[in-house]
Biopython code that builds the backbone (N, CA, C, O; Angstrom):
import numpy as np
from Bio.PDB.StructureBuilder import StructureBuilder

atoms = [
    (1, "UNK", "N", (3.112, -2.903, -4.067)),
    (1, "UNK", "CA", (4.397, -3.176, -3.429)),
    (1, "UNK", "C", (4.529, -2.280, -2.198)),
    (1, "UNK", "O", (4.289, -1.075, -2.115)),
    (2, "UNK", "N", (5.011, -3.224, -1.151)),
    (2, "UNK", "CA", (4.438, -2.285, 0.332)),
    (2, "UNK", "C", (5.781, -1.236, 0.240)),
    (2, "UNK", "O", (5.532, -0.060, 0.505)),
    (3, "UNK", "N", (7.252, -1.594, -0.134)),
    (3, "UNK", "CA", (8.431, -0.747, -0.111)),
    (3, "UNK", "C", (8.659, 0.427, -0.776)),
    (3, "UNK", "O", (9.647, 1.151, -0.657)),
    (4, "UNK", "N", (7.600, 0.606, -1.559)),
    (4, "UNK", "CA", (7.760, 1.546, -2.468)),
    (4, "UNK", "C", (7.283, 3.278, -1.846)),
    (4, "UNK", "O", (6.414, 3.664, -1.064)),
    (5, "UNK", "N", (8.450, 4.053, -2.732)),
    (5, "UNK", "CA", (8.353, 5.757, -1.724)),
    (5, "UNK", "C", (7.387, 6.264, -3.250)),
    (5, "UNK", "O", (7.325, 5.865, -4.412)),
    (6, "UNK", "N", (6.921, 7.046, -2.663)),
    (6, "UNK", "CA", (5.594, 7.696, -3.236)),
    (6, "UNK", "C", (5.646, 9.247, -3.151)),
    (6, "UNK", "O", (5.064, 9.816, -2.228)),
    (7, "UNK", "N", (6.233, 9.843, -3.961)),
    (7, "UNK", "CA", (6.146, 11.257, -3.463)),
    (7, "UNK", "C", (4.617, 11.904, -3.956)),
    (7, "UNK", "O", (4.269, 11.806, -5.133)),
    (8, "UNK", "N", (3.934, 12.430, -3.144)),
    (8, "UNK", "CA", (2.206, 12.774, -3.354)),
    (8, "UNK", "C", (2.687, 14.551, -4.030)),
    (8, "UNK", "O", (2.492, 15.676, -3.569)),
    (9, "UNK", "N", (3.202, 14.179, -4.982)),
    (9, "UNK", "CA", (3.401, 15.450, -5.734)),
    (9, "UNK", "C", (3.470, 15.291, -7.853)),
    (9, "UNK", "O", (3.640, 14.221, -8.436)),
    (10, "UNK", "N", (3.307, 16.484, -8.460)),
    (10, "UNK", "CA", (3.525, 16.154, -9.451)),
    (10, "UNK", "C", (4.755, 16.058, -9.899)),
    (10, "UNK", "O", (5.204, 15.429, -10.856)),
    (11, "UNK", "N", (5.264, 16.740, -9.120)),
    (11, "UNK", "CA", (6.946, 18.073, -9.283)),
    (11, "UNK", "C", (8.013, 16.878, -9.761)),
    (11, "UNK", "O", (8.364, 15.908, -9.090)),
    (12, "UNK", "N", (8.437, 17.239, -11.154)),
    (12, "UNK", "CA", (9.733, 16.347, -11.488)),
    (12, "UNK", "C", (10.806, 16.874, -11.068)),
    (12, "UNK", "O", (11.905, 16.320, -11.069)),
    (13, "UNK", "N", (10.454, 18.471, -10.507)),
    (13, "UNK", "CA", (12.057, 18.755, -9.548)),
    (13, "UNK", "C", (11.940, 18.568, -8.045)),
    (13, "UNK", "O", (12.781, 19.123, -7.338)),
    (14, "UNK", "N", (11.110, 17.941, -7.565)),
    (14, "UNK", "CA", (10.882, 17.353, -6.153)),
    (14, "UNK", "C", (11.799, 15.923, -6.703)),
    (14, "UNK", "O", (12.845, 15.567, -6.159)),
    (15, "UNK", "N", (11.275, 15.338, -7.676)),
    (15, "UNK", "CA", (11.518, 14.213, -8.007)),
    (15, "UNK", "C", (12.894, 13.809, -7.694)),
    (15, "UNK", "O", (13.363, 13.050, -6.846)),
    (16, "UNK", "N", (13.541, 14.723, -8.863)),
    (16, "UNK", "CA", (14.650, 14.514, -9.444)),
    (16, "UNK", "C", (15.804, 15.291, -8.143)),
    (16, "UNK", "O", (17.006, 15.026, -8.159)),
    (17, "UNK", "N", (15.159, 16.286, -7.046)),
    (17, "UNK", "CA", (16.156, 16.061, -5.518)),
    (17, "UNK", "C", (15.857, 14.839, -4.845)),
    (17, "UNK", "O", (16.661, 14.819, -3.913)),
    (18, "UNK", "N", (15.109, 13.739, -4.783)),
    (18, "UNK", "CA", (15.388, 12.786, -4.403)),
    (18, "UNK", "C", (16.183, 11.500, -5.260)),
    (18, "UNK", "O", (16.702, 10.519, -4.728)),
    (19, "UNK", "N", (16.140, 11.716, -6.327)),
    (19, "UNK", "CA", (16.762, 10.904, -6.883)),
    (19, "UNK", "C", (18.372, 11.723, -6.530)),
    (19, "UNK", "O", (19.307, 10.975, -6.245)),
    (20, "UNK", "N", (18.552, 12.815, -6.556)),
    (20, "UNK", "CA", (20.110, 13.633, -6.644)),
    (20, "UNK", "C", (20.442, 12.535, -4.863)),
    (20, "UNK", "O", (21.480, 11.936, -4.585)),
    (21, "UNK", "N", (19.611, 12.596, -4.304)),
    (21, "UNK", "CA", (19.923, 11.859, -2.869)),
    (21, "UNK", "C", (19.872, 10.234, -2.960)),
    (21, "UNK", "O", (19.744, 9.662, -1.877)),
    (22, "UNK", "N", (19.958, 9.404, -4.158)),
    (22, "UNK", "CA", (19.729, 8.366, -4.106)),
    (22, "UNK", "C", (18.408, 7.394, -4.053)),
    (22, "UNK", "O", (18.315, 6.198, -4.330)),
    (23, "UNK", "N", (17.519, 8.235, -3.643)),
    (23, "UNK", "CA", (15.914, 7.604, -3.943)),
    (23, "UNK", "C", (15.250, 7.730, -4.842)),
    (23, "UNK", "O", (15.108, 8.881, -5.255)),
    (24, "UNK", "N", (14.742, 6.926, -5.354)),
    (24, "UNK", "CA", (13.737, 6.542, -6.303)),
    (24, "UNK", "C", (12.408, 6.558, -6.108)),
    (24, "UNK", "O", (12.012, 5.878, -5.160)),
    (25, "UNK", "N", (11.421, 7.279, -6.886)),
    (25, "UNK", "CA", (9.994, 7.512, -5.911)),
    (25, "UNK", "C", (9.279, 7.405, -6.866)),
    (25, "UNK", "O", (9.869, 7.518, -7.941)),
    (26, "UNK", "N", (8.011, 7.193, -6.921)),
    (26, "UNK", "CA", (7.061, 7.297, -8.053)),
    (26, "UNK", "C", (6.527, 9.173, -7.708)),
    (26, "UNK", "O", (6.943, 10.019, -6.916)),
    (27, "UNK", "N", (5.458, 9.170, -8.743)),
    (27, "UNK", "CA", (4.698, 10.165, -8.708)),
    (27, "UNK", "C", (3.656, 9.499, -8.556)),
    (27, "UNK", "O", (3.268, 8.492, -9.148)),
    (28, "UNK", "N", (3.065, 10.271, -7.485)),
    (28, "UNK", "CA", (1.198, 10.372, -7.689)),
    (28, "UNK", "C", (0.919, 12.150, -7.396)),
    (28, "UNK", "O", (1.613, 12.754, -6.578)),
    (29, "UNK", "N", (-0.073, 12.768, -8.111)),
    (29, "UNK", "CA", (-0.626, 13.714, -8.240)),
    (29, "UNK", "C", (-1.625, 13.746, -7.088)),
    (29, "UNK", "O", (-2.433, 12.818, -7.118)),
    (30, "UNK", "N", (-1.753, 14.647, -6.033)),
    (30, "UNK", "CA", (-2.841, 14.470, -5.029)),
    (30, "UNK", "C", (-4.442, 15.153, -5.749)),
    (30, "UNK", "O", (-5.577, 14.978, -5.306)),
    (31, "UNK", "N", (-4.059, 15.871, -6.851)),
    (31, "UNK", "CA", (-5.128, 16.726, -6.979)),
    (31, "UNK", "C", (-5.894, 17.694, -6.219)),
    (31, "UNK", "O", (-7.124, 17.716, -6.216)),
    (32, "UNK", "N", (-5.404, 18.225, -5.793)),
    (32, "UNK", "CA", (-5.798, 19.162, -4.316)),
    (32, "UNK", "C", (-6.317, 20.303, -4.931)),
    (32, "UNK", "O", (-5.691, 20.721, -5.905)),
    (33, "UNK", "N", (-7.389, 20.939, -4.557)),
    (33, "UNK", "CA", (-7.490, 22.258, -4.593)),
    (33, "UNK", "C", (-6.815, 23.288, -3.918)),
    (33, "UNK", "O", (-7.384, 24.031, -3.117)),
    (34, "UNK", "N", (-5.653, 23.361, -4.202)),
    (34, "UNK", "CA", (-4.681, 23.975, -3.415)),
    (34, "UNK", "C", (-5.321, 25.802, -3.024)),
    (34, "UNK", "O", (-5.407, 26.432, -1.970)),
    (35, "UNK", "N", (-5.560, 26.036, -4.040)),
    (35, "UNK", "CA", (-5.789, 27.641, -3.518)),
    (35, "UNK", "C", (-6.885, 27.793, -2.426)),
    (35, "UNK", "O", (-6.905, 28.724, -1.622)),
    (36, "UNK", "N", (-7.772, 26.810, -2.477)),
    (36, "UNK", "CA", (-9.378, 27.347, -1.433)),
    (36, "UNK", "C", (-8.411, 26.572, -0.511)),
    (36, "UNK", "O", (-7.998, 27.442, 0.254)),
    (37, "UNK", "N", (-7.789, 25.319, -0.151)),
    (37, "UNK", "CA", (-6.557, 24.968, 1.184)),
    (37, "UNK", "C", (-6.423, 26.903, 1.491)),
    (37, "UNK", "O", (-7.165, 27.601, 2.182)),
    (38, "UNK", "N", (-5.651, 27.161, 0.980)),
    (38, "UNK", "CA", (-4.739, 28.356, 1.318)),
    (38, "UNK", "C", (-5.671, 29.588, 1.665)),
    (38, "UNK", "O", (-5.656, 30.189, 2.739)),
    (39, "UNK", "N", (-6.425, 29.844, 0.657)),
    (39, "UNK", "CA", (-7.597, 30.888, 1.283)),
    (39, "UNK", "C", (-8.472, 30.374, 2.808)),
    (39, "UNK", "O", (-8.401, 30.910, 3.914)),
    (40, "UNK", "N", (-8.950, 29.661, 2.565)),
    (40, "UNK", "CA", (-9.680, 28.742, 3.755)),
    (40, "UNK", "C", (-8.365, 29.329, 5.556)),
    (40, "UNK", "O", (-8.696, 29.775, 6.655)),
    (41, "UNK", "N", (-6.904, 28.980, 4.938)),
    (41, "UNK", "CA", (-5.936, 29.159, 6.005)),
    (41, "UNK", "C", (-5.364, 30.543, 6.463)),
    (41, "UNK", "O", (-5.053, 30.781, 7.630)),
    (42, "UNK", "N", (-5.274, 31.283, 5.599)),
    (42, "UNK", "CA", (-5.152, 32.514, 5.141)),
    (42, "UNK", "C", (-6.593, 32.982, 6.422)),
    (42, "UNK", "O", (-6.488, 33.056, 7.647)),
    (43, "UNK", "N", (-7.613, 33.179, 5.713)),
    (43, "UNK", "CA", (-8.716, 33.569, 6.533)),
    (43, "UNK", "C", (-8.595, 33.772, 8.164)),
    (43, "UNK", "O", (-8.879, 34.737, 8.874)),
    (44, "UNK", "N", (-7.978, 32.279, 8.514)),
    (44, "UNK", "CA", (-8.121, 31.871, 9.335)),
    (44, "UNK", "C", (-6.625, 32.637, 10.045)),
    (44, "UNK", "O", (-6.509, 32.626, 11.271)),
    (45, "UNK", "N", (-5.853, 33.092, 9.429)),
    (45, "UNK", "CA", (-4.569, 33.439, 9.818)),
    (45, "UNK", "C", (-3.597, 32.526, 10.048)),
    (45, "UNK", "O", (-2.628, 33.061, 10.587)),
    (46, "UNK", "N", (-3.487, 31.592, 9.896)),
    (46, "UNK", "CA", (-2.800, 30.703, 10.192)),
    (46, "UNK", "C", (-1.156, 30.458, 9.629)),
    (46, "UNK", "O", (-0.872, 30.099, 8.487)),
    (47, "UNK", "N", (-0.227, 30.730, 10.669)),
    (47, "UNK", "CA", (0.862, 31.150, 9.889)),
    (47, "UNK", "C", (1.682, 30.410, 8.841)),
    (47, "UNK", "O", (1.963, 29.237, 9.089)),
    (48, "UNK", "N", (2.053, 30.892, 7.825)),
    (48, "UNK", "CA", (2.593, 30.527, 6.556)),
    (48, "UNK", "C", (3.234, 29.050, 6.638)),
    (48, "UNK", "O", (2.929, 28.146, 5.861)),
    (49, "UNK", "N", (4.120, 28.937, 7.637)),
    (49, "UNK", "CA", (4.660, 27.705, 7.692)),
    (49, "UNK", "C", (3.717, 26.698, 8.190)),
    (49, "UNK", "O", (3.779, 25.498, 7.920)),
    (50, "UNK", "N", (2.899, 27.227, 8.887)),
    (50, "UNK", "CA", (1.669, 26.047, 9.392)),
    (50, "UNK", "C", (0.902, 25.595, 8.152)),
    (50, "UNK", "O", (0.443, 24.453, 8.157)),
    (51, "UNK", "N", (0.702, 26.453, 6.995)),
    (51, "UNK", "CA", (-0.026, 26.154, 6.230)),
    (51, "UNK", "C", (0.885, 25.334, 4.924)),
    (51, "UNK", "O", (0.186, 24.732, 4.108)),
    (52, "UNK", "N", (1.780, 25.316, 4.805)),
    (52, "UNK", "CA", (2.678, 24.688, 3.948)),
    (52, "UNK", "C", (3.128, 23.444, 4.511)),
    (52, "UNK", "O", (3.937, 22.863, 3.787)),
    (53, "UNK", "N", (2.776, 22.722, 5.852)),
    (53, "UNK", "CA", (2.992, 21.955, 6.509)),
    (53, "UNK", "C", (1.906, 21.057, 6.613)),
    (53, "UNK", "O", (2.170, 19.857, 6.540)),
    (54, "UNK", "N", (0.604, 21.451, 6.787)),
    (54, "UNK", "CA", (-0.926, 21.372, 6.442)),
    (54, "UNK", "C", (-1.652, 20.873, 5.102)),
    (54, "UNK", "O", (-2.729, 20.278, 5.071)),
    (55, "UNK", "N", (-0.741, 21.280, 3.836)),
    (55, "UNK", "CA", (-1.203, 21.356, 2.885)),
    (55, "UNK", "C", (0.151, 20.027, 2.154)),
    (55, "UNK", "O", (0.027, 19.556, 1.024)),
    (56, "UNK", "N", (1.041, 19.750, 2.876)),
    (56, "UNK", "CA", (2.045, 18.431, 2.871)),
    (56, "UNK", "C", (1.012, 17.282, 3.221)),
    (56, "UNK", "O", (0.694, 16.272, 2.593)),
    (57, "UNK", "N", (0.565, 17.831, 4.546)),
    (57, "UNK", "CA", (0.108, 16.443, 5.365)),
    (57, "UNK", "C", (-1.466, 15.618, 4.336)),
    (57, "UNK", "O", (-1.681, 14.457, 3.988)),
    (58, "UNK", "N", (-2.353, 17.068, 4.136)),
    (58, "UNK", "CA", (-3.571, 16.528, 3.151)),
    (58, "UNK", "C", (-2.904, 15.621, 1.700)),
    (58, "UNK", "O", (-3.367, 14.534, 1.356)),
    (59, "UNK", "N", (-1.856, 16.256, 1.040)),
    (59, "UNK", "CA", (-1.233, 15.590, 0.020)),
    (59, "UNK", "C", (-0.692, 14.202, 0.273)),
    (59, "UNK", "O", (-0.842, 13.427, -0.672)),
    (60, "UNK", "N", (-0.137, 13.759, 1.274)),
    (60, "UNK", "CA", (0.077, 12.705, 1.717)),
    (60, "UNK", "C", (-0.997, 11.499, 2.090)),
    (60, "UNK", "O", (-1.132, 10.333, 1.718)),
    (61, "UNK", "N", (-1.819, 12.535, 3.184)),
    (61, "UNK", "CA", (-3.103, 11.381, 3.501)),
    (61, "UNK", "C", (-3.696, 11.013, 2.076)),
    (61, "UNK", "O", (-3.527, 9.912, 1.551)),
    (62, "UNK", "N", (-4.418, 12.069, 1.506)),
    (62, "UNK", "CA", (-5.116, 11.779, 0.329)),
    (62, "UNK", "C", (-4.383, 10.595, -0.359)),
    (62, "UNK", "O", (-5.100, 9.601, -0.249)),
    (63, "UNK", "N", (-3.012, 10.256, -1.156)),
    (63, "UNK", "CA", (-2.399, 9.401, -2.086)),
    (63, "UNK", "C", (-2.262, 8.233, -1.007)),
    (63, "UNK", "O", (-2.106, 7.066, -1.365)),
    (64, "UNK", "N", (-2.325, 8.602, 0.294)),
    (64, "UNK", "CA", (-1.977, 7.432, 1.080)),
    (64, "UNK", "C", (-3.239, 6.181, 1.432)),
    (64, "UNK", "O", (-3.169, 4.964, 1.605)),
    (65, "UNK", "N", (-4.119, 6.944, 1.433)),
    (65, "UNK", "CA", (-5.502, 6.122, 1.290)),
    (65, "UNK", "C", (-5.731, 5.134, 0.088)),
    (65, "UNK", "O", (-6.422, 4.116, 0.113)),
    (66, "UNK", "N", (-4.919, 5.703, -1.105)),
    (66, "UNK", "CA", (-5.439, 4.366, -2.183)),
    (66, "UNK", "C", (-3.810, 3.633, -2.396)),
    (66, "UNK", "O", (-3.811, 2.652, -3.140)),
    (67, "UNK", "N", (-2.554, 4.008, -1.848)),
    (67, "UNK", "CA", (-1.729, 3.702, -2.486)),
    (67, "UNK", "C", (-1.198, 2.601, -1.387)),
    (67, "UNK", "O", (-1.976, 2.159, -0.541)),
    (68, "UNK", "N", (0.080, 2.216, -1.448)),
    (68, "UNK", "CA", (0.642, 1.460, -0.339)),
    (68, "UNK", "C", (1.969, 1.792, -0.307)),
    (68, "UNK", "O", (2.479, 1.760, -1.427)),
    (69, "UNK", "N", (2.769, 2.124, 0.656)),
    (69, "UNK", "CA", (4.312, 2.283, 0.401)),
    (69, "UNK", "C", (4.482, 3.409, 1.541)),
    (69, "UNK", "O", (3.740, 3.678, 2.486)),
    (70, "UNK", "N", (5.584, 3.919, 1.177)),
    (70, "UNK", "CA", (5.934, 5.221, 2.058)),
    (70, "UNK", "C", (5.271, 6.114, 0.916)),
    (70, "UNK", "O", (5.097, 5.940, -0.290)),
    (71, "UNK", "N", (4.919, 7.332, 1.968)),
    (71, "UNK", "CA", (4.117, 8.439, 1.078)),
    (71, "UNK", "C", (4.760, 9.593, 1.355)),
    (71, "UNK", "O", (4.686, 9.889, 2.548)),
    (72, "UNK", "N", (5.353, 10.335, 0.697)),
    (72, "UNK", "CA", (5.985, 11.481, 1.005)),
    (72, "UNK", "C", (4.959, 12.421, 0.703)),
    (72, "UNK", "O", (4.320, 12.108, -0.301)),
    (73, "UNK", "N", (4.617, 13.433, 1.236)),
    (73, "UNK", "CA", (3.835, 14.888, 0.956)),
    (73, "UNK", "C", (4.438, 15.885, 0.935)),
    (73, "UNK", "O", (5.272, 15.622, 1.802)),
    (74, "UNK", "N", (4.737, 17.140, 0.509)),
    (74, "UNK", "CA", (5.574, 18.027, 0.890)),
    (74, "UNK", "C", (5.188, 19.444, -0.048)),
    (74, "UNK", "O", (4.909, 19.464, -1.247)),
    (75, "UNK", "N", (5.252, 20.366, 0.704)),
    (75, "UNK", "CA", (4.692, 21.691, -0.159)),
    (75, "UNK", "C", (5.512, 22.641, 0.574)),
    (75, "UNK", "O", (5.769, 22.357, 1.744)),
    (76, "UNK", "N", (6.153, 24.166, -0.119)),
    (76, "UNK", "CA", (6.591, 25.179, -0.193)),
    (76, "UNK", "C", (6.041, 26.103, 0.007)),
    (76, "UNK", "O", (4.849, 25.935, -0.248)),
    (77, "UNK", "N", (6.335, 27.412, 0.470)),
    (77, "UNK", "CA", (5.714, 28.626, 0.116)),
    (77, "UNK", "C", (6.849, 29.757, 0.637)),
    (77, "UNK", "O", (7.506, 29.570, 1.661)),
    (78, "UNK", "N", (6.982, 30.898, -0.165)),
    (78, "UNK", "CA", (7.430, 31.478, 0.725)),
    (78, "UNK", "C", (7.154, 33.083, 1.054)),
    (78, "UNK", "O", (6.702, 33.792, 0.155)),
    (79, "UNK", "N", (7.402, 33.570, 2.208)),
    (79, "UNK", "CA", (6.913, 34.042, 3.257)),
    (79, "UNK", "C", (7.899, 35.740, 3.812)),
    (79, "UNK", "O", (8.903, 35.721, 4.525)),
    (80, "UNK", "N", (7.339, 36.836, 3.324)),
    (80, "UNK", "CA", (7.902, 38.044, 4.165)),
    (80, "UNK", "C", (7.251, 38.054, 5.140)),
    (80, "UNK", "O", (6.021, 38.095, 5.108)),
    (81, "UNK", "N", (7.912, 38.019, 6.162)),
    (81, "UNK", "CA", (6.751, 38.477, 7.679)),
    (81, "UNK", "C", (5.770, 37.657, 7.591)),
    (81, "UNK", "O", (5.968, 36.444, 7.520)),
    (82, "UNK", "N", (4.713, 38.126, 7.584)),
    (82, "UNK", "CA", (3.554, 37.617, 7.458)),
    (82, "UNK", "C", (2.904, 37.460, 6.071)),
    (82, "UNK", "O", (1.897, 36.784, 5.861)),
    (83, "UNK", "N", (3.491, 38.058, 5.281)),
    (83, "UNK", "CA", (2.514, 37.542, 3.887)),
    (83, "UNK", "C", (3.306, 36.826, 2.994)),
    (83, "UNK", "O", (4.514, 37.030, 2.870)),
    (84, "UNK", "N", (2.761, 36.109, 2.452)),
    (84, "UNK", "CA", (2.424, 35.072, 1.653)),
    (84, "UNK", "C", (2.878, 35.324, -0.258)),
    (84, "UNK", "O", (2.210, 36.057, -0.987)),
    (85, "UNK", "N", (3.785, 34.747, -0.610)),
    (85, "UNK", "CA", (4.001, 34.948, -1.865)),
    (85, "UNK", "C", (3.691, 33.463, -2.568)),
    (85, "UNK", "O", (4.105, 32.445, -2.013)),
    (86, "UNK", "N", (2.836, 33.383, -3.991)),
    (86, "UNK", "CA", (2.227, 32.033, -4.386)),
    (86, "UNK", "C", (3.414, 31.703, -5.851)),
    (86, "UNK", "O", (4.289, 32.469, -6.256)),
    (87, "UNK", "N", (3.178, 30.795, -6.210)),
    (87, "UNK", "CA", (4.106, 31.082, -7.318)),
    (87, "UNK", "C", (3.488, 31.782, -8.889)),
    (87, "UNK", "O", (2.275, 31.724, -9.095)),
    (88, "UNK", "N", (4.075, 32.190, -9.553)),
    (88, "UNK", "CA", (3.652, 32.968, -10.586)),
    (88, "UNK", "C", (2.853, 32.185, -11.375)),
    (88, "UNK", "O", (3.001, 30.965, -11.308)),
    (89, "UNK", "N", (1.976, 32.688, -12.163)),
    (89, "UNK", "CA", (0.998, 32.151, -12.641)),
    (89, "UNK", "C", (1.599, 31.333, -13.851)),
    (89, "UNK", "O", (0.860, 30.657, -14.566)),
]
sb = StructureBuilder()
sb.init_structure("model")
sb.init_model(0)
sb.init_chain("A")
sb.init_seg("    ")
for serial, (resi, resn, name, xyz) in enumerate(atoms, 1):
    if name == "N":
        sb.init_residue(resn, " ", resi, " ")
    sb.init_atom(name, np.array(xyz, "f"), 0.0, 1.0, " ", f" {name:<3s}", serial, name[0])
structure = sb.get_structure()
């Protein structure tokens, strides 16, 4: 179904703020290796918000290649200055 929103996340509380806004979305899981993303960016210095913006866009392309619809991607992080806090294990 081409109308359908797709959020490229697992998160049922991503979910469930779009539903609080009236949309309805499926889940797809991108499966990402999220940490070597972040080390790989990290390395590279690349600032925090670039990389949480970066790591949206791969989540998106990836589910968007097999799926059809709108694809939402979207990732968090947050950020003193320059470093980087991940979420707790």
């Amino acid at each position: 179904m081409s109308d359908q929103i797709i959020l490229a996340s697992s998160s049922q509380t991503r979910r469930q703020l779009l539903r609080s806004a009236g949309i309805e979305a499926g889940l797809v899981s991108p499966y990402l290796d999220e940490e070597a993303f972040k080390r790989a960016m990290r390395a590279q210095k690349v600032p925090v918000r670039d990389q949480a913006i970066r790591l949206a866009e791969l989540k998106a392309l990836k589910i968007s290649s097999t799926q059809n619809g709108l694809v939402i991607g979207c990732d968090q992080m947050l950020s003193l200055g320059e470093e980087a806090f991940d979420k707790p294990k």
